[in-house]
N, C-alpha and C positions, 0 to 999 in steps of 0.2 A: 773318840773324835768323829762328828758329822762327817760322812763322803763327801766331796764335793760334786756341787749338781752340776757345775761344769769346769771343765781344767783345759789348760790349754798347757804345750807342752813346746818350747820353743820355735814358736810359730814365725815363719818369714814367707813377704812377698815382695817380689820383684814386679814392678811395671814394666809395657812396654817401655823401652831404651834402655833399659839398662838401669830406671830408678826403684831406687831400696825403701816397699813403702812402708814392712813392718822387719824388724831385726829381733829375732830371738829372744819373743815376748811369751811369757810364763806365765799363767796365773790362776786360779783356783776361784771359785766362786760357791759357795757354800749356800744350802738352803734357805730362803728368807732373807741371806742377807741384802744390804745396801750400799752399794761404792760407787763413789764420786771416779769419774776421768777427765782428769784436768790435762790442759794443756794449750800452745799457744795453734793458731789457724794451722792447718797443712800437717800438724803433728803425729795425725795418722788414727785417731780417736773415731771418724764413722768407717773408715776401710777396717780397720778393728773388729767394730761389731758388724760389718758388713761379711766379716769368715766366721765369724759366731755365730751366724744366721745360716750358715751356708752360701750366700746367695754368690760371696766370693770364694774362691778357690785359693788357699796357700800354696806356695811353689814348696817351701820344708815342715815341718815340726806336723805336729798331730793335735788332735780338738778332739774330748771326750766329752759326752751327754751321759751322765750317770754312772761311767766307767767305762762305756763303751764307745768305741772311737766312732768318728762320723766318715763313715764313708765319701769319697770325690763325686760330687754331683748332690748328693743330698740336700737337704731342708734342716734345720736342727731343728727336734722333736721339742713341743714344749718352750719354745724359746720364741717370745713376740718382739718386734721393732715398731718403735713409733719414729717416722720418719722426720728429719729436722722441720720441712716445707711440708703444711697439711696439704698443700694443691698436690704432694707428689701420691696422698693415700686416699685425698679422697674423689671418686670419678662415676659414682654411679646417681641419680637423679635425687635420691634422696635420702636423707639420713639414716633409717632404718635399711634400706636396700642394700647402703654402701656396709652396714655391720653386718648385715647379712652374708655379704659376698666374701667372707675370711671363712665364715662358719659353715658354708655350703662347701668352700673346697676340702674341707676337713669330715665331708659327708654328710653332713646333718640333713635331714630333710623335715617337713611335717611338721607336726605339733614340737617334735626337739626343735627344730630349728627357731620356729618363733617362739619358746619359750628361754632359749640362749639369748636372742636380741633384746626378750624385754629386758631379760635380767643383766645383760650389758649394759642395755640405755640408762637402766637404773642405779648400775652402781657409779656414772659418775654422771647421775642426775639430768638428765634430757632424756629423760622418757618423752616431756610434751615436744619437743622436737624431732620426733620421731616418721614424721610427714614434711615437715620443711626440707624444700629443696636445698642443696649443699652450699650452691652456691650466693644462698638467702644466709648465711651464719657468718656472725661475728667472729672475729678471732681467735676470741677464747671459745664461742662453740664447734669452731675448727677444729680445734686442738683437743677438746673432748671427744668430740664423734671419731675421729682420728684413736682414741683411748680406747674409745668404747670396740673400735673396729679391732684393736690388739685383743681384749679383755676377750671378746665372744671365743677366742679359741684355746680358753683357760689356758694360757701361758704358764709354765713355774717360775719362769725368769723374762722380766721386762728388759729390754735394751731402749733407752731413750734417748736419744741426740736432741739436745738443746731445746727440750720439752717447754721452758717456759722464753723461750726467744719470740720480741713480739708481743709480748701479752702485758696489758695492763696491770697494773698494782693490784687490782682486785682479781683480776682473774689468776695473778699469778699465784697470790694468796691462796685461791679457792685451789690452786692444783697441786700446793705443797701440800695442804688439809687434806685432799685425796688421794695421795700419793702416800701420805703417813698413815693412813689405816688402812694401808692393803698388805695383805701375806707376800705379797709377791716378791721372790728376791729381785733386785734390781741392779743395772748398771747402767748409770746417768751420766751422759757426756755435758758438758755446760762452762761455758763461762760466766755463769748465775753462782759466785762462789758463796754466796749467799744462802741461797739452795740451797746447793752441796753441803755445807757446814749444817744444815737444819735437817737434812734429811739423812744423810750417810755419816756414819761413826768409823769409815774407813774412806782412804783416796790414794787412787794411783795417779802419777803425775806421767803422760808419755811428750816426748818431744824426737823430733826426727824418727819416728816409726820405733822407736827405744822405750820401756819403761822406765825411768831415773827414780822414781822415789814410789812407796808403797807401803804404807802406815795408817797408824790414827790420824784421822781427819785435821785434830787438832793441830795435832802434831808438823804434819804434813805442811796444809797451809799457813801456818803459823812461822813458818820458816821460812824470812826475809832471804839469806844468799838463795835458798833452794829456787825459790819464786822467781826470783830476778835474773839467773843463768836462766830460766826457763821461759820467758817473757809473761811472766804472771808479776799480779801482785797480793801481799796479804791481804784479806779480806777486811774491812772496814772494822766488824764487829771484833777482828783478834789485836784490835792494834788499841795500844793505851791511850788514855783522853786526859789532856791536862783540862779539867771543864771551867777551871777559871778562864783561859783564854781559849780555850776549843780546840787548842793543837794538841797534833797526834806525834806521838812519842816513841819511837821502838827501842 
């Protein structure tokens, strides 16, 4: 059986006042893989990946990179976040500049450095955007160059909050496409359950800072009470179709 590339070990944080924003959340993430994190607003899904990343401190449990725990104050090694708001990742004058500036803190300089950014810009296609200013981009090349800024510091594990929020039918298209041919494991938060069903063959469901459910995708969403205690709904594409008169069936 694969290690997992990161595990978490009943992880809790408290807020200021006294609020309970994760409870004795467990969970394992395994090389390449892909999982959905469903759940309704407030449920606790970016403060989540927000201790995955480091960036947040748990007050109990423990967070392992490879097996080995992550130290208080730390970065998690290898572990990229695409932030839900591209205005919150991107802030430097230009596209190239802004994928630069993940790559340079990780050391790079010289010829590595510009040959990291091209090969970012390229794998998710705005190379020729690589001179336009940031705030010359469309939506969906928001949300690329935002990609591209994770990618340059070869990540093993993507964290992406609500990756395709915002974005047109084609571009959302164009990111599930890109997102299906990359090695990278991933954990995708979304109310796109749509996505998730296309992209992830597993889904954990959290509500009130709690994991409640954690399975096949299929499975998972598919499951009307499960959904509906949780403020979800089954996704369109799992629900039956009478197609003589277009009603849906469960």
């Amino acid at each position: 059986m694969t290690a997992p590339l990161l595990e978490t070990r009943a992880l809790g944080l408290t807020r200021p006042g006294g609020i309970r924003a994760l409870t004795d959340v467990s969970l394992a993430i395994a090389p390449g893989e892909r999982i959905g994190l469903v759940g309704p607003n407030g449920a606790g899904k970016t403060t989540l990946m927000m201790c995955l990343t480091g960036v947040l401190r748990p007050g109990s449990g423990s967070l392992h990179i490879d097996g080995a725990p992550l130290s208080a104050g730390d970065i998690a090694p290898g572990v990229g976040f695409l932030f839900q708001q591209a205005e919150d990742q991107l802030f430097s004058p230009t596209v190239a500049e802004d994928v630069a500036f993940g790559a340079r803190n990780i050391g790079l300089r010289g010829d590595a450095l510009d040959h990291a950014v091209t090969r970012a810009l390229a794998r998710v296609g705005i190379t020729a955007l690589a001179d336009r200013p940031v705030h010359h981009l469309s939506g969906g090349e928001k949300r690329l160059a935002c990609l591209a800024g994770v990618l340059v510091m070869a990540p093993r594990l993507l964290l992406l909050d609500e990756p395709s929020a915002a974005l047109d039918l084609r571009n959302r298209r164009r990111l599930i496409e890109l997102l299906r041919g990359m090695d990278e494991a991933m954990l995708i938060a979304s109310h796109d359950l749509e996505l998730v069903l296309e992209l992830c063959p597993r889904v954990i469901v959290i509500d009130v800072g709690t994991i409640v459910a954690d399975g096949p995708a299929r499975t998972v969403l598919g499951d009307a009470a499960l959904m509906a205690r949780h403020g979800q709904e089954v996704p369109h594409s799992l629900t039956h179709h009478d197609h003589r008169a277009h009603r849906h069936v469960r």
